[in-house]
C-alpha positions in Angstrom: 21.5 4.5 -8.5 18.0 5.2 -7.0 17.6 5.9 -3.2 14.3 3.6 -2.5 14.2 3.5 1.5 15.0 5.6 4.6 14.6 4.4 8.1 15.5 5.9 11.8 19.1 4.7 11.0 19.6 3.1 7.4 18.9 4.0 4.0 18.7 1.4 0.8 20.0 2.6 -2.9 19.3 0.1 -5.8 21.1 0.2 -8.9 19.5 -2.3 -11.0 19.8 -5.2 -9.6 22.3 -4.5 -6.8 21.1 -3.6 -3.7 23.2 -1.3 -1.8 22.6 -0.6 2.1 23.6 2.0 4.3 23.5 1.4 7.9 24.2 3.0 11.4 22.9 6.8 10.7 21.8 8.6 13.1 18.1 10.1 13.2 16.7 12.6 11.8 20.0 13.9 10.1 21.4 14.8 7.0 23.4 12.6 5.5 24.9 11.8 2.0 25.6 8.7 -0.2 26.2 7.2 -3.6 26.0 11.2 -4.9 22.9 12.0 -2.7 21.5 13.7 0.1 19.1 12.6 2.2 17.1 12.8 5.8 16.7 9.8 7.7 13.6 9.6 10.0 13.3 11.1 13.2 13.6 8.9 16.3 10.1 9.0 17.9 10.7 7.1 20.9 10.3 3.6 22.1 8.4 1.3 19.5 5.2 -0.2 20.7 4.6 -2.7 17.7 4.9 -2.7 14.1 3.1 -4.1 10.8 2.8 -4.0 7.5 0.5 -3.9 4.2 1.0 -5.1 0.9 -1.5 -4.6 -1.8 -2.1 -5.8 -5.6 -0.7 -9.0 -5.1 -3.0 -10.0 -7.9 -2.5 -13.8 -7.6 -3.3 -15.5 -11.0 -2.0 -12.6 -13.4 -0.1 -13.8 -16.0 0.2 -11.2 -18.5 1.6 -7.6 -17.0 1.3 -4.3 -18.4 -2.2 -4.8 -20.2 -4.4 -1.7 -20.1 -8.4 -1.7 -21.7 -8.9 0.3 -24.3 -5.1 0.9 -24.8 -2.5 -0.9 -27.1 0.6 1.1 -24.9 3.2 -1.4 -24.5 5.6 -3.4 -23.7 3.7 -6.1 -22.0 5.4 -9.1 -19.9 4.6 -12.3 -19.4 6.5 -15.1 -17.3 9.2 -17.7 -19.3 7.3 -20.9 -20.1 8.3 -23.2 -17.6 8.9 -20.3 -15.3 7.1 -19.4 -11.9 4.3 -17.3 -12.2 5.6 -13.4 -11.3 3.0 -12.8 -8.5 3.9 -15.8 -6.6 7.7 -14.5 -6.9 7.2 -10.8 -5.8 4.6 -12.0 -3.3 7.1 -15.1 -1.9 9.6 -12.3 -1.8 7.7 -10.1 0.2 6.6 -12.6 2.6 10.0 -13.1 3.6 10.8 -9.4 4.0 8.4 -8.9 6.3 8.8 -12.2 8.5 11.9 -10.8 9.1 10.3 -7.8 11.3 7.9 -9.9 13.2 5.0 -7.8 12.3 1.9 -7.7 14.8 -0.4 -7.8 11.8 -0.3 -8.0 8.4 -2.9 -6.1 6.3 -3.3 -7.1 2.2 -5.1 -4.3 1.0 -7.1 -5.3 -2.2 -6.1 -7.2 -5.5 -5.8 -10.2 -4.2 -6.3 -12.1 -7.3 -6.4 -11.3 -11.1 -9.8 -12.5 -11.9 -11.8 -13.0 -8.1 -11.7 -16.6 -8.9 -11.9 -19.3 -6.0 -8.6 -21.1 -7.3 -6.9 -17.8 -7.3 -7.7 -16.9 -3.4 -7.0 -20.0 -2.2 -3.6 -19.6 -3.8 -3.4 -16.0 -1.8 -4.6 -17.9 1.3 -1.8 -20.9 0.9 1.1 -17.9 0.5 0.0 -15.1 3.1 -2.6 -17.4 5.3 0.4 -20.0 6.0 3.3 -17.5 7.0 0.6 -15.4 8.9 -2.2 -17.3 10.1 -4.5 -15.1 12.5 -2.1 -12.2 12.4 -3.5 -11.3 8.7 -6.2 -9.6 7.6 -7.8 -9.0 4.1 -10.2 -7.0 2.5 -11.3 -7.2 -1.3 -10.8 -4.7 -4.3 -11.4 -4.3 -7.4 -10.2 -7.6 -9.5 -12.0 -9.6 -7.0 -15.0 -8.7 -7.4 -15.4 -8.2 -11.5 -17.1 -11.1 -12.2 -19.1 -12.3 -9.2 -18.5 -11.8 -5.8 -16.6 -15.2 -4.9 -14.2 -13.4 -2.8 -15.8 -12.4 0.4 -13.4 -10.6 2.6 -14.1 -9.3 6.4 -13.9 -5.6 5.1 -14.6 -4.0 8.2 -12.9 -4.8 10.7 -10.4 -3.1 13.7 -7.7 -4.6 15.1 -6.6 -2.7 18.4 -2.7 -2.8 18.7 -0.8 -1.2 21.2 -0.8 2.2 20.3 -3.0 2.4 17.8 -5.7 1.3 16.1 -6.2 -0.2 12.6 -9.7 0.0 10.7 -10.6 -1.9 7.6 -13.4 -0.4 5.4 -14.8 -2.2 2.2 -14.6 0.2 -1.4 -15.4 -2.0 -3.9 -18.4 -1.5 -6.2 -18.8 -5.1 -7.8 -18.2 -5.1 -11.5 -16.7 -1.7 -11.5 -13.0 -0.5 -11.7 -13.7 2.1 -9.8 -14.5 2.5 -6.0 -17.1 4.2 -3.3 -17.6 3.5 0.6 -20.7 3.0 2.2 -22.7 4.6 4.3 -22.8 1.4 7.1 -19.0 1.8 6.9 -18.6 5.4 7.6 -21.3 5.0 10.3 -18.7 2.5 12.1 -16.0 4.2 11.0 -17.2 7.2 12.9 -18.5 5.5 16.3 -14.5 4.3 16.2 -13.1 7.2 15.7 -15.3 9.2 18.6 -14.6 6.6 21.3 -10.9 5.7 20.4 -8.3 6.9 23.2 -5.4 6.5 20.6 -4.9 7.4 16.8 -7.2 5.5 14.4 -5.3 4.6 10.7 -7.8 3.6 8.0 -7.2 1.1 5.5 -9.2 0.6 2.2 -8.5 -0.3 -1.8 -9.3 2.8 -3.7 -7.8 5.9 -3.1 -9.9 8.9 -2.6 -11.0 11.8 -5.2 -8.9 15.2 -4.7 -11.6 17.8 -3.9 -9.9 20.5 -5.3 -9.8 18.9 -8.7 -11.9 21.4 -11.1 -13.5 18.3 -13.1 -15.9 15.3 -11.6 -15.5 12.8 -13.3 -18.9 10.3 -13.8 -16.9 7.3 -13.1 -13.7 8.1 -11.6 -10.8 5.5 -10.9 -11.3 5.6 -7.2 -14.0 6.8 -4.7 -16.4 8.5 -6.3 -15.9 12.6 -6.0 -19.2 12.4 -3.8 -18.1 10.0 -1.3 -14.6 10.5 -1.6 -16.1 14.2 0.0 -18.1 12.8 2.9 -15.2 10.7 3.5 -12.7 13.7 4.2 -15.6 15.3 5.9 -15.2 12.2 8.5 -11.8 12.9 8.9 -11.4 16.4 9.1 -14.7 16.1 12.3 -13.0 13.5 13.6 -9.2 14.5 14.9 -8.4 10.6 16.3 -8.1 9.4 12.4 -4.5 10.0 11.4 -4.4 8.6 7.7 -5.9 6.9 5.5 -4.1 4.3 3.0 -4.8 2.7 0.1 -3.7 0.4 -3.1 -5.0 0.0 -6.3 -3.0 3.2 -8.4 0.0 1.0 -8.3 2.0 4.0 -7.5 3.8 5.2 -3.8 2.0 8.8 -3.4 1.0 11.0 -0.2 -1.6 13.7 -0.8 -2.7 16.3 1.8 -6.1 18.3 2.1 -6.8 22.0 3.3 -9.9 19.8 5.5 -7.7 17.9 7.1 -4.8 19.2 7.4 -1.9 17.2 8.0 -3.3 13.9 7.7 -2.1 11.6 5.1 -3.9 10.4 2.4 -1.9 7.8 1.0 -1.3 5.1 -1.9 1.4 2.2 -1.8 2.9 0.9 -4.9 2.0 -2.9 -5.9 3.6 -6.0 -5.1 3.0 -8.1 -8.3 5.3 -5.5 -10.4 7.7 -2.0 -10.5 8.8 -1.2 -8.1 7.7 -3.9 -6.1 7.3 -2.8 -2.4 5.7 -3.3 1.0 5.3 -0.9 3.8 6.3 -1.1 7.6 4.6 0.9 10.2 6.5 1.3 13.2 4.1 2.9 16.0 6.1 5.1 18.5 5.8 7.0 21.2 5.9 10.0 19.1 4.2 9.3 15.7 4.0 6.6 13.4 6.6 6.1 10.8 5.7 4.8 7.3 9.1 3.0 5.6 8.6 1.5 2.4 11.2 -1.6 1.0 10.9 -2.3 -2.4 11.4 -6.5 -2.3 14.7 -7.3 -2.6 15.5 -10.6 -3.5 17.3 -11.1 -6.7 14.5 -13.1 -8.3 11.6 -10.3 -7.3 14.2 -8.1 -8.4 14.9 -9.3 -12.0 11.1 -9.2 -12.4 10.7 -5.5 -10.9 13.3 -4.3 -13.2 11.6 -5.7 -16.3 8.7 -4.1 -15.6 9.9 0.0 -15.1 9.4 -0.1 -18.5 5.5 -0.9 -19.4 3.8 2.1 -20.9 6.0 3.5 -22.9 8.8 3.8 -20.6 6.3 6.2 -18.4 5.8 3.5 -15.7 8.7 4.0 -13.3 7.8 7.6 -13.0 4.3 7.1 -12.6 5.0 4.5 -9.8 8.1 5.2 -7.6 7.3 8.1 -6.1 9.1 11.2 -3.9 11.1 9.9 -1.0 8.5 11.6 0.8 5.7 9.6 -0.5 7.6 6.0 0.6 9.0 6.9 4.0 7.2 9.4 6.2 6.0 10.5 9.7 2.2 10.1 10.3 1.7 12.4 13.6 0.2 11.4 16.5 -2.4 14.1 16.9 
């Protein structure tokens, strides 16, 4: 029995493939289920808007748990005859978050396997049609391996009430790993200094820890470099509240000496274990972040298959704290 979600006033346990939901809690309070204790989130006043991300959707894949250079295993593959796993994760998410209305909808990277044109327009048929001008893409690094078919509008801010959302581009064509550019910071920054409400960025790659003793010469996300001029940004400019990213496949929340407590963040993938999207509901108070892991039993059957790629190291890897799914971005 794992406790995956907490809210304002519900929590959600999954054991296997049973969902379990615990509703009518009061905020911010201790309460106890299934064997386990637990805080819900604070109430942070009247909701101005929500929305939602999802990233690695990775439309196209058919063959999970492959890693270069590595013969760790097991790997899955759909049934013969079977629908192709993103499209049943992805479906499944699509109806989760219909179900909250969202303002926007953000896809943050990953949108195919391979960046090929049949592949995004296969995104675009599944998010495009239950979205239409309420979603908003950027690339990441499986789109752009091979050529640069998928052009995204990377940056890009969408003003909602109470906050505001910026897009930034990190991809480095060809390249697993990631960097941000100068032209983007640039913007970034003239946002940040005229915005009269909190600024959330948005990106694929997560950010280099600047406390790490090594720098790597090629490292999995920004580059140590950038990733430092990045959280210089931040820390100058108070307005930015969190930055959040894909492409780890993991749920994790770091936080830097520089900037204090702004959250540097990574959601878990669609496409496989655990399988979740995140809601942002924008308060009075604060922002909350509330990750679901997708729930229907199809996306659910797949998820579970798939805890135990590498070795069986996977779902430890990729679930997370509580604390790194559902959490309270402050205000200021």
């Amino acid at each position: 029995m794992e406790l995956t979600t907490v809210s304002t006033n519900h929590a959600v346990f999954h054991d296997s493939g049973v969902v379990h939901r615990v509703t009518d809690l009061d905020a911010g309070r201790t309460h106890a289920a299934f064997g386990t204790t637990f805080e819900t989130l604070p109430d942070l006043g009247r909701v101005l808007c929500t929305f939602a991300t999802v990233n690695d959707v990775h439309f196209g894949e058919t063959v999970c748990g492959l890693m270069e250079g590595s013969d760790m295993g097991p790997v899955f593959s759909a049934d013969d005859g079977a629908e192709p796993y993103p499209e049943v994760m992805n479906a499944g998410a699509i109806r989760e978050i219909s179900e909250i209305d969202p303002m926007c909808v953000i896809v943050k990277g990953d949108l195919t396997a391979e960046g090929t044109t049949a592949e995004y327009e296969r995104f675009l048929e599944f998010y495009g049609g239950a979205f239409g001008d309420r979603l908003h893409a950027i690339r990441g690094n499986h789109d752009a391996y091979h050529a640069e078919a998928i052009q995204t509008q990377n940056r890009k801010r969408i003003d909602l009430p109470g906050v505001t959302l910026a897009t930034i581009d990190t991809v480095r064509p060809g390249s697993a790993g990631g960097t941000v550019y100068d032209d983007d910071l640039d913007w970034l920054d003239q946002v940040a200094a005229g915005s009269t409400q909190p600024v959330l960025v948005f990106g694929h790659h997560h950010v280099w820890d600047p406390a790490t003793s090594y720098r790597s010469a090629d490292y999995f996300g920004i580059q140590p470099d950038e990733s430092e001029t990045f959280i210089d940004l931040v820390a100058r400019r108070p307005s930015i509240r969190g930055y959040f990213a894909g492409h780890t496949h993991r749920n994790r929340v770091r936080y830097f000496p520089a900037t204090r407590d702004v959250p540097w963040v990574e959601v878990g993938c669609v496409k496989d274990f655990p399988g979740n999207w995140a809601e942002y509901r924008v308060c009075e108070r604060g922002i909350l972040q509330v990750t679901h892991r997708i729930s229907s039993p199809e996306a659910l059957a797949w998820s579970e298959k798939t805890r135990a790629m590498y070795n069986g190291s996977y779902f430890d890897y990729a679930f997370g704290r509580l604390a790194d799914r559902c959490f309270v971005v402050t205000r200021e």
